[in-house]
N, C-alpha and C positions, 0 to 999 in steps of 0.2 A: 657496575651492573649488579643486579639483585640475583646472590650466588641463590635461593628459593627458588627463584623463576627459574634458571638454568637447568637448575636441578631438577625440579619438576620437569621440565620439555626433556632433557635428555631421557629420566626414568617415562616417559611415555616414549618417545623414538625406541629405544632400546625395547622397551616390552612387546610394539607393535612391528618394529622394521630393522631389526638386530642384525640380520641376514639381508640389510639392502644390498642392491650392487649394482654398477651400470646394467645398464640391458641392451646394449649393444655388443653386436658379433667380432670376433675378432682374435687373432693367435700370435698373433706378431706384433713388435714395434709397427713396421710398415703398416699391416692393417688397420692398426689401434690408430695412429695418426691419419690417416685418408679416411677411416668410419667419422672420426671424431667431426672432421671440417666438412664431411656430408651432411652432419646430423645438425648442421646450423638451421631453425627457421624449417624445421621439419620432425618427424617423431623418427626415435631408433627403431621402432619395429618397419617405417617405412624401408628406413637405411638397411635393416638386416633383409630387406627382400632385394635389393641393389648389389649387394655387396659379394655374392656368391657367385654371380657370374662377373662380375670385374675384378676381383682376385684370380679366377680362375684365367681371365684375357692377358690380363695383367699381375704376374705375383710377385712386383719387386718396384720398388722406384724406377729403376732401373730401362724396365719393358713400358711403364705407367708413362716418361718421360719421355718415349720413342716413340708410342703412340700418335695418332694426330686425334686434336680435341673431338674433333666429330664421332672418332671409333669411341670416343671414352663415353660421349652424350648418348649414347647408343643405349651402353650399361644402365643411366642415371638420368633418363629422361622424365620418369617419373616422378623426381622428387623435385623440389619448391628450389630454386633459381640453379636449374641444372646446368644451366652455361654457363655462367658463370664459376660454379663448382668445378665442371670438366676442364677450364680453364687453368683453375687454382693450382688442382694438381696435378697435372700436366707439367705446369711448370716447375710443382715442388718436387715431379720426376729429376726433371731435369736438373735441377740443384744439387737434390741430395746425391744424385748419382756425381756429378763433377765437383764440387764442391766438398760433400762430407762422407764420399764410399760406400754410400747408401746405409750410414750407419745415426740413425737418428738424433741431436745432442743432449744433454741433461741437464741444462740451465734454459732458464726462464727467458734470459735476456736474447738467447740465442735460435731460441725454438719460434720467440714471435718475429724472428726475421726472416723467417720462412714464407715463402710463398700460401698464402691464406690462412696463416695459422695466426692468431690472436691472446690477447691473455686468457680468455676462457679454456680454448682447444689446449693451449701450451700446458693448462694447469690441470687439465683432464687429463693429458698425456703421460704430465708426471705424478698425478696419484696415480694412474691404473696402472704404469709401467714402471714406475721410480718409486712407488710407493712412499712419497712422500704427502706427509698431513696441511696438505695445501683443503681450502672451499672454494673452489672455482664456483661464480657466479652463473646460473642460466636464468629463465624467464621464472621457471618454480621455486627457485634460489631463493629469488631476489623478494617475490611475490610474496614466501613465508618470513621472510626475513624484515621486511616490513610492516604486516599483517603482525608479527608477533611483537613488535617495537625494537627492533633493534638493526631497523637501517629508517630512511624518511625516504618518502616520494623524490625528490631531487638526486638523491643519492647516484652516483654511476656504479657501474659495476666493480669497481678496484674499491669505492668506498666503501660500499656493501662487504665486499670480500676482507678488506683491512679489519670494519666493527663486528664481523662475526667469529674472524678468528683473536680477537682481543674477546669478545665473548664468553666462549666457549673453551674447555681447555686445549692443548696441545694434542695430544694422544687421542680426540673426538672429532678434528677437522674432517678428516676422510670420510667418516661417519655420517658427521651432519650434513656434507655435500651430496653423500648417496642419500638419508634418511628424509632430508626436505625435499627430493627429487620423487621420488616415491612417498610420502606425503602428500604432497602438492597433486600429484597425480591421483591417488587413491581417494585421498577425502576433502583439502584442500584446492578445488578447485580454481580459477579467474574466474567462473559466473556462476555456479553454482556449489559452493561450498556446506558440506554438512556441520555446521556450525551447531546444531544441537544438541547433538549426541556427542560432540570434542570434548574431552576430560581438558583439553588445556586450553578453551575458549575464554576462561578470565585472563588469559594474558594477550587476547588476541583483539589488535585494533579495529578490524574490519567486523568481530562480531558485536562486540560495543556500541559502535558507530550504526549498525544494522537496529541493534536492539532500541537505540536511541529513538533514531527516523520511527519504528515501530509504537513508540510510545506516545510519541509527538500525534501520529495518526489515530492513536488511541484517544 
């Protein structure tokens, strides 16, 4: 990988999103893990308008896993496949309560065997709670991570996540997972991206690719 190019994206991350950070609500493992597997295939600001009165129904795996799914779809009708969700964790109540004492675990392998939890949620969980320099993969992840060459369209999400922490260095993963998350969203759009005013648009395939078709027209 061209240590130049790295270098350059991270002095712009850094100068412009230094102070990224999830933006999802949350004070607890428990909450941190049920925000997380809400926030699938929806935005966190939907999730933090959810989230306040179902911690409040429910403030434990514990009560979360006693419930019946319908009281939970109550909370979380608003957001994008809420039965499914209300389903999820309901039953990951129910797990963590008999299974792990409602005490979250701290390995990868054992977090995705949880009821709706996946490598993305497990690896959110344990940057924001384990503080470990994992890049869990989402849609803006994945979108900068391509756009800037260093995953391909084919790519699944574990590949993406493998070539950007071979990347970038060790002590940055956390970073670049919040920094292209807030990127992506700030100026980096899927349809409409400010690609002209990007300081780091020579390294980016999709404004290339734009400038091309542009010329061709020309």
């Amino acid at each position: 990988m061209n240590n130049d190019k790295v270098e350059a994206i991270l002095n712009y991350l850094h100068d412009n999103y230094d102070d990224a950070q999830t933006a999802l609500d949350f004070r607890n493992d428990y909450e941190c893990l049920v925000a997380i597997i809400l926030s699938a295939q929806t935005t966190d600001k939907s999730v933090n308008k959810v989230t306040p009165s179902l911690f409040k129904h429910f403030p434990d795996f514990k009560t979360l896993g006693e419930a019946s799914v319908q009281e939970i779809e109550n909370d979380i009708k608003t957001l994008g496949l809420y039965h499914n969700k209300a389903k999820n964790i309901n039953e990951l109540g129910k797990v963590m309560t008999r299974d792990y004492n409602g005490i979250v675990p701290s390995d990868k392998k054992t977090l995705t065997s949880l009821p709706g939890v996946g490598i993305k949620t497990a690896g959110v969980f344990l940057l924001e709670r384990r503080g470990e320099q994992v890049i869990p993969v989402d849609t803006h992840v994945r979108r900068i991570a391509i756009r800037l060459g260093f995953a391909k369209e084919n790519d699944d999400f574990i590949d993406i996540e493998k070539k950007l922490e071979k990347a970038f260095p060790k002590e940055e993963h956390a970073f670049i997972h919040h920094s292209f998350i807030n990127f992506g969203r700030s100026k980096c759009s899927a349809q409409r991206p400010e690609c002209e005013a990007c300081p780091i648009k020579g390294y980016c395939r999709y404004n290339s690719s734009t400038k091309g078709k542009k010329s061709k027209r020309g």
